[in-house]
C-alpha positions as CSV (number, residue, x, y, z in Angstrom):
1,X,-32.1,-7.5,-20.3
2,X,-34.1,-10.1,-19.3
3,X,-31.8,-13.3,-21.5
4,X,-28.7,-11.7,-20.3
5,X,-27.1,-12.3,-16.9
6,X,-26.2,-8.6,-15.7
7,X,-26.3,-7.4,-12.6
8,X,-26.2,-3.6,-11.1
9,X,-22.5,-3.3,-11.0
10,X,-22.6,-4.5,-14.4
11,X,-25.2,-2.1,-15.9
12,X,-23.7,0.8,-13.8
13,X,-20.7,0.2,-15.6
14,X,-21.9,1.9,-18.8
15,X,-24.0,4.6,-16.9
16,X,-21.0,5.5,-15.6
17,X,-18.9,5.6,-19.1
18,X,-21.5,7.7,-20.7
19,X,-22.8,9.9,-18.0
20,X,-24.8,12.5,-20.3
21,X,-25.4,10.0,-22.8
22,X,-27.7,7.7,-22.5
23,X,-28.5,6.9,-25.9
24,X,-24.6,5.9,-26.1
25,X,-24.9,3.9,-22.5
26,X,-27.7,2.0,-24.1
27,X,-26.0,1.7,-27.6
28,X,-23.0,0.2,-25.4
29,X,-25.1,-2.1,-23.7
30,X,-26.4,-3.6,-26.5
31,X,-23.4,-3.8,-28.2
32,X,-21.5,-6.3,-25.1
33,X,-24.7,-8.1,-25.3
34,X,-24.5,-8.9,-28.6
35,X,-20.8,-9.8,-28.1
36,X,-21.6,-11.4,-25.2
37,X,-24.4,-13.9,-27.4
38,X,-21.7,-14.1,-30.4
39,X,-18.3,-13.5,-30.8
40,X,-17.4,-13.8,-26.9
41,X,-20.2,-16.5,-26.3
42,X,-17.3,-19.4,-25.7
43,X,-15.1,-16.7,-23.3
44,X,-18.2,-15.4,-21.4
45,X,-19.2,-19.0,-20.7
46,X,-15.9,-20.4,-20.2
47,X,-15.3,-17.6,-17.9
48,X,-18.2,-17.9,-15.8
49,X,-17.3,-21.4,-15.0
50,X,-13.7,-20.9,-13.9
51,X,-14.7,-18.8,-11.4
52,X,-17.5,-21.0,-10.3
53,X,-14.9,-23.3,-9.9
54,X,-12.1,-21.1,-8.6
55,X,-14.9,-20.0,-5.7
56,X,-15.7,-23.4,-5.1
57,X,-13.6,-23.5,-1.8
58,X,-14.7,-20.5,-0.5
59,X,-11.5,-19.0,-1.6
60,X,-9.9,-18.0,-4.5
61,X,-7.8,-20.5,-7.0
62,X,-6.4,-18.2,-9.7
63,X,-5.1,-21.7,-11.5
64,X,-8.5,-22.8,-12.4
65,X,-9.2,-19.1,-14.1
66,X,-5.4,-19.2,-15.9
67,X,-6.3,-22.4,-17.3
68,X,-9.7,-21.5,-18.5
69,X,-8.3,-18.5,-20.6
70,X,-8.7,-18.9,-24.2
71,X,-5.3,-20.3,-25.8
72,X,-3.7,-20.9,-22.4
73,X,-2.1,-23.9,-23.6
74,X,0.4,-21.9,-25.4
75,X,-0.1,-18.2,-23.3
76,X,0.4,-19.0,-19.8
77,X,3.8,-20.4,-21.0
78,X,4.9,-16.8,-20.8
79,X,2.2,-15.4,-18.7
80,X,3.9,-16.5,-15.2
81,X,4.3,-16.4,-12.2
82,X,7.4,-14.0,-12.2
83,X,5.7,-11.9,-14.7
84,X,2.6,-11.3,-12.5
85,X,1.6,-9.7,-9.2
86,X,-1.5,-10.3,-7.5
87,X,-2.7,-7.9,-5.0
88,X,-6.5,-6.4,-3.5
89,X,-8.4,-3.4,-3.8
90,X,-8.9,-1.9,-0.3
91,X,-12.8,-3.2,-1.4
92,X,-11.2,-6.7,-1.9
93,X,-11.4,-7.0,-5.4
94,X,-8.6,-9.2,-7.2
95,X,-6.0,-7.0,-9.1
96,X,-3.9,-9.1,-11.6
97,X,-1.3,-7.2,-12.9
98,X,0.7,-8.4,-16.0
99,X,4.2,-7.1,-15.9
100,X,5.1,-7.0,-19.7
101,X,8.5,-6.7,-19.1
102,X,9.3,-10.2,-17.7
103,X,7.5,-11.5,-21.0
104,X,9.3,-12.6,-23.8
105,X,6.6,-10.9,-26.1
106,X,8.9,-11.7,-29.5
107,X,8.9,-15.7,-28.6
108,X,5.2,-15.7,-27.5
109,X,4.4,-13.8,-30.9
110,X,6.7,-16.4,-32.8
111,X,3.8,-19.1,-30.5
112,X,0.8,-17.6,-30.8
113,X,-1.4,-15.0,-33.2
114,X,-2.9,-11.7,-32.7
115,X,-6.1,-13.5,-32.4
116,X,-5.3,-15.6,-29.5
117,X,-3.4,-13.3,-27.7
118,X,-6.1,-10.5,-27.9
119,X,-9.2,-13.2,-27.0
């Protein structure tokens, strides 16, 4: 779509969801787009500058990207360190992997709502 920033990987994404259907790929489509332009304008965009900035070096600063998720003021309190492991794809592609057992998922619930935890 020409007002929307998607690239092949991006667009292959739904191809690839809805192989023999591409009146459901290009219901999907429109669907994130619309997401993308509404509800999950503020993420998208606040997401796409944390990893500007976490890039910035040439490396990768996960920080930057923890501190730009939505509600992180109260999330990453239990989203740590110890309860992640960070690892590549043969590719190179950054796998973050929550480990929800070194959460304390009744405390953060008793911190934060559905909503935040789900944005």
């Amino acid at each position: 779509p020409d007002d929307m920033e998607m690239g092949d990987v991006d667009l292959l994404r739904f191809a690839l969801a809805y192989p023999d259907d591409r009146v459901g790929a290009e219901k999907a489509l429109k669907n994130a787009i619309k997401w993308r332009k509404t509800t999950g304008k503020s993420i998208v965009d606040a997401a796409k500058d944390a990893v500007a900035k976490a890039t910035a070096n040439g490396g990768w600063d996960n920080e930057v990207v923890r501190d730009a998720a939505p509600h992180a003021d109260v999330i990453n309190n239990f989203i740590t360190p110890k309860a992640v492991i960070t690892t590549s794809t043969e590719d190179g592609d950054l796998v973050y992997v929550i480990r929800a057992s070194q959460i304390d998922d009744k405390e953060l619930m008793n911190k934060a709502s559905v909503e935040q935890v789900c944005d």
